[in-house]
N, C-alpha and C positions, 0 to 999 in steps of 0.2 A: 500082706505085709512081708517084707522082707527079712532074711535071718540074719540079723547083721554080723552072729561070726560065721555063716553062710561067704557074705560078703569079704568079711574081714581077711579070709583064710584063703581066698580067692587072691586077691590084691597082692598078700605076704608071699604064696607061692608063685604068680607074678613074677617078682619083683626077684626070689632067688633066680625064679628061670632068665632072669633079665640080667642078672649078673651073672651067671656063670657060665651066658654064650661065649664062645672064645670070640675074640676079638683080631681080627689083622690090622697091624700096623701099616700106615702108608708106607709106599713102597719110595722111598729117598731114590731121587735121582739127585748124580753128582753132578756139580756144577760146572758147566763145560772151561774148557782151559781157555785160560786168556792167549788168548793170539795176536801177535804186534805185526798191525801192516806197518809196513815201512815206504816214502816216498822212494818210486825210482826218478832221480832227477835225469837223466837223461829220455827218459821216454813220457813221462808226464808232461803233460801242456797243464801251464799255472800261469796266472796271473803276476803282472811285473808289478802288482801296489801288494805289500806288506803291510799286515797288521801287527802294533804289538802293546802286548797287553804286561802292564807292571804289576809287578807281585802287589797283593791285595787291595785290587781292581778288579771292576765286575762290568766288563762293557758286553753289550749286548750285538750276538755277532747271528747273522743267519734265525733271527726269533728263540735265541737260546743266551741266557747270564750263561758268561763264562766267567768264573773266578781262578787263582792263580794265588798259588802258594805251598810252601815247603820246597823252594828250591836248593837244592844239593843232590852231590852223587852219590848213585845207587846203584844195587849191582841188577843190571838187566840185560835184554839180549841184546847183542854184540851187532854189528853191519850185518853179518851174515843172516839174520833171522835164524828159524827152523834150519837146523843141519839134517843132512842125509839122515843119520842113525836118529833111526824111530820117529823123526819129527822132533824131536828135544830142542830147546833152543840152547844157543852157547851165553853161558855170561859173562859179562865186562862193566867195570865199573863205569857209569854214564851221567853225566850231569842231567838232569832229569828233573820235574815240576810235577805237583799235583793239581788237578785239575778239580773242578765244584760245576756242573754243568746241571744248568735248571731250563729245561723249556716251558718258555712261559702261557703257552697258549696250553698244554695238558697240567704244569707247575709239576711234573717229576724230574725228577732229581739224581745223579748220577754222577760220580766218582773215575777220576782215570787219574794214571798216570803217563807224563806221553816225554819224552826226547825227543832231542832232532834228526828228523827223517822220519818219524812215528806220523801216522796221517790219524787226523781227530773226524769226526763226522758229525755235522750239526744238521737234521734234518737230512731235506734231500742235498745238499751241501756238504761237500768234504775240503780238507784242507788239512795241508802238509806243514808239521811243525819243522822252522829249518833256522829256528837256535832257542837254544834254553841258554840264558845267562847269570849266572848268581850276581847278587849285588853285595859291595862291599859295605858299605857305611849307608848306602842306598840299598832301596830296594830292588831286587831282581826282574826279570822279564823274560819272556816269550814271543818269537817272531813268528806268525804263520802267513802261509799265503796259499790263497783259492787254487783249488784244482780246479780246471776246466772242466766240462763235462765234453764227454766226445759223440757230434754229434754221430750214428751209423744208419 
């Protein structure tokens, strides 16, 4: 038979050794920076059909709901993108849209904000935002149109 404060005393010291192993915290990696590609209209091949989608509307573009809303200006980076110093971008106030992007076939879910000349990527599909509109008394809108793929 067993001594059960054999046992018991067994367990209790345990359970201090189990608490007072030091413990490491995971190691936090920071969240990489957002980076605005920007359309170059002159060197992009795009398609001449435009899509556009009115503020809280959710049409399904390349197998992904794109939703549309909160539009107004915001202060984001400027034509230039990324400047020489350090890669920082420059900012400017931008009329700009929030974006609700759910692909339907895994149903995750994703957040942007894009302006015109911001390129969105649904899938293997990209497309160049080239107007954000606020609405007046109506609701607002978003034009985008297919980038091409290039074949090489």
């Amino acid at each position: 038979m067993v001594n059960n404060k054999f046992v018991s005393a067994v367990v209790v010291a345990w359970v201090v050794v189990a608490c007072a192993m030091p413990t490491t915290a995971p190691v936090k990696t920071p969240a990489p920076k957002a980076t605005y590609l920007t359309c170059n209209f002159s060197e992009e091949q795009m398609t001449s059909n435009e899509i556009t989608i009115k503020e809280s509307t959710q049409p399904t573009i390349s197998g992904h709901l794109v939703g549309v809303s909160n539009i107004w200006e915001r202060e984001l980076p400027d034509d230039q993108g990324a400047i020489a110093s350090g890669g920082r971008f420059a900012i400017a106030p931008r009329m700009s849209a929030s974006l609700s992007i759910q692909d339907i076939a895994s149903e995750q879910t994703r957040a942007e904000k894009v302006f015109a000349g911001s390129v969105l990527s649904l899938g293997a599909d990209r497309y160049c935002v080239v107007n954000v509109e606020e609405g007046n008394s109506t609701p607002g809108m978003i034009t985008l149109r297919k980038i091409m793929a290039v074949n090489k």
